[in-house]
LUMTIGU-947730 format. One record per residue: residue number from 1; x, y, z of N, C-alpha, C in turn. Coordinates in steps of 0.05 Angstrom, whole numbers, plus 32768, in hexadecimal, padded with zeros to 4 digits. Layout:
num|n.east|n.north|n.up|ca.east|ca.north|ca.up|c.east|c.north|c.up
NUM|X|Y|Z|X|Y|Z|X|Y|Z
...
This chain:
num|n.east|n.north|n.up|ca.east|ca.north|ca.up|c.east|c.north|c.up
1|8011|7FE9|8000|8000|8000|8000|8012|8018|8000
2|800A|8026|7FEB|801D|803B|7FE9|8010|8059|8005
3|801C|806C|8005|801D|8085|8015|800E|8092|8005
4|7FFD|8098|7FE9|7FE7|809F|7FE3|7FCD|8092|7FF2
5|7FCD|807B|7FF7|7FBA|806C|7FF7|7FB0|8069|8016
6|7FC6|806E|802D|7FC7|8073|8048|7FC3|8092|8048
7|7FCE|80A8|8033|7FC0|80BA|8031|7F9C|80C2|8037
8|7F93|80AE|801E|7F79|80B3|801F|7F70|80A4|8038
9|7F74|808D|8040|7F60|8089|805C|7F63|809A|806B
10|7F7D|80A4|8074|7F72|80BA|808D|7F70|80D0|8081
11|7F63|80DA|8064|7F56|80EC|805F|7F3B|80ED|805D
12|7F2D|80CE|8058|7F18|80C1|8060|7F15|80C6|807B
13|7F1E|80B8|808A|7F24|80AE|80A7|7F13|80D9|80AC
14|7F26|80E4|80B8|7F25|8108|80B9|7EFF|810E|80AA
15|7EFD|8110|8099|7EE4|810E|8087|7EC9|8107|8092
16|7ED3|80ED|809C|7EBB|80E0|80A1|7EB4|80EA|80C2
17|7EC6|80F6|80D0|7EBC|8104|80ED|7EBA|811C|80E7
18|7EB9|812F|80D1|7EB0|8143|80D1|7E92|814C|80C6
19|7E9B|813F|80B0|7E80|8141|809F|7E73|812F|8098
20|7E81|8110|809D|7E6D|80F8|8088|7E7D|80FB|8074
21|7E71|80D6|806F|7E7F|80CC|8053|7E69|80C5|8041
22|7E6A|80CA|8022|7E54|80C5|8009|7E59|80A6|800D
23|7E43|8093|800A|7E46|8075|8005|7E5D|806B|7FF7
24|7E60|807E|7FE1|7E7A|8071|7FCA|7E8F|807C|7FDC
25|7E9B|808A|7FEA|7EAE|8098|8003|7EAC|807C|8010
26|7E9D|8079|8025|7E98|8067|8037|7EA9|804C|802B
27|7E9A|8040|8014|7EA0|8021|8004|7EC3|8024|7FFE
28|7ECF|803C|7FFA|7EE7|8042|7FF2|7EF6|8044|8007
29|7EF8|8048|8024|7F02|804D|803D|7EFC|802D|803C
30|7EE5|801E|803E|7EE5|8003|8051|7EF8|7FF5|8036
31|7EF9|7FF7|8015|7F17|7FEA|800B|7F2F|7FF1|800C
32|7F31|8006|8014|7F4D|800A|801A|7F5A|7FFE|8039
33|7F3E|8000|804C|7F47|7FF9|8064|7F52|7FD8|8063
34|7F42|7FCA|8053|7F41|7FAF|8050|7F60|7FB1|8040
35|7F69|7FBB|802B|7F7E|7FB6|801B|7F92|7FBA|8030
36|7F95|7FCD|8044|7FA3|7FCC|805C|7FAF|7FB9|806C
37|7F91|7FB5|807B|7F8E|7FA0|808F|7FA0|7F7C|807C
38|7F99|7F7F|806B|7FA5|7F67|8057|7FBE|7F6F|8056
39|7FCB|7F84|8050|7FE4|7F7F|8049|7FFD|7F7D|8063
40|7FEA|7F89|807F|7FF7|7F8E|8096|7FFB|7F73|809C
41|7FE1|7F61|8099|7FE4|7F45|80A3|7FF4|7F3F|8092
42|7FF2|7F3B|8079|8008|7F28|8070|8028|7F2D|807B
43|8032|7F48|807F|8045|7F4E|808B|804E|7F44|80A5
44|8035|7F43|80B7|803A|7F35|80D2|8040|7F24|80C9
45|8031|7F15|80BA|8033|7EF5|80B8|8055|7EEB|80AC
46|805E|7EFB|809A|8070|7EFA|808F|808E|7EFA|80AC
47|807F|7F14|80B9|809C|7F15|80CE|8093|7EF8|80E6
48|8080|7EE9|80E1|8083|7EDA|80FA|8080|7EBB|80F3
49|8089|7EBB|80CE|808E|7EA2|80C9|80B7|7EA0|80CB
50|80C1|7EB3|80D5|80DE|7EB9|80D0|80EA|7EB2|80F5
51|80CF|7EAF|8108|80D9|7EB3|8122|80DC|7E93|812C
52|80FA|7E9B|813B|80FC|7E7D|813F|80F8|7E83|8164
53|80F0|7E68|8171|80EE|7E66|8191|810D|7E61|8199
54|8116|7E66|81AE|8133|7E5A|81B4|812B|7E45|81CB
55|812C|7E2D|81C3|8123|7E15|81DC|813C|7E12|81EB
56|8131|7E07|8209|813C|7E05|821B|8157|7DF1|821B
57|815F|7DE5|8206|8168|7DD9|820A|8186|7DEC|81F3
58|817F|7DFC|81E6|8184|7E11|81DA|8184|7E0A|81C1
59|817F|7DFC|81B6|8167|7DFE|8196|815A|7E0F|8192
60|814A|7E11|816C|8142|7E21|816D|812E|7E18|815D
61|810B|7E19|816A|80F8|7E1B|8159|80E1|7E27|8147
62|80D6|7E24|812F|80CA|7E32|8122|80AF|7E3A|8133
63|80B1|7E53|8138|8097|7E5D|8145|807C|7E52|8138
64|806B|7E45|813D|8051|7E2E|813A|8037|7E40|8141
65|802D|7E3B|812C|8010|7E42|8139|7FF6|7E3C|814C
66|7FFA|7E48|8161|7FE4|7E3B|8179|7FD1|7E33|816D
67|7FCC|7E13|8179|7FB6|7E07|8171|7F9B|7E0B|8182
68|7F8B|7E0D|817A|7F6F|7E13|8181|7F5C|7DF8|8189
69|7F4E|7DFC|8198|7F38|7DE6|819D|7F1E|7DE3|8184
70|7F19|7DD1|8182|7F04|7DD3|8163|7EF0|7DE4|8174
71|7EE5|7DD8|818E|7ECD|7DF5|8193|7ECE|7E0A|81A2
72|7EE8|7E1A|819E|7EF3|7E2D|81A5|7EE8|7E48|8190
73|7EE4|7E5C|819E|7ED8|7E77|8182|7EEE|7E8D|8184
């Protein structure tokens, strides 16, 4: 996401507490926010497939994704 594009949301963002946003405004703030939120995650995701644990025994393992209970929300 380029610095035009973080431009416009918080020129959206500013906009929309002063005066309101037109529907086509509105639909344009919630894709850019989404094009965001997507690229930030992939970034996290990116820096925390690179993290290793240092085990006690002083090894080193690939940080794992917590597993969840199936009826867990």
């Amino acid at each position: 996401m380029d610095k035009t594009e973080i431009d416009r949301i918080n020129f959206l963002a500013r906009k929309k507490k002063a005066e309101g946003l037109t529907n086509e405004e509105t639909r344009e703030q919630w894709e850019l926010r989404q094009k965001y939120l997507k690229e930030f995650r992939d970034s996290l995701q990116g820096t925390l497939d690179r993290v290793y644990v240092q085990q006690e025994d002083g090894s080193y393992k690939k940080l794992e994704k917590k597993k969840t209970a199936p009826n867990a929300k």
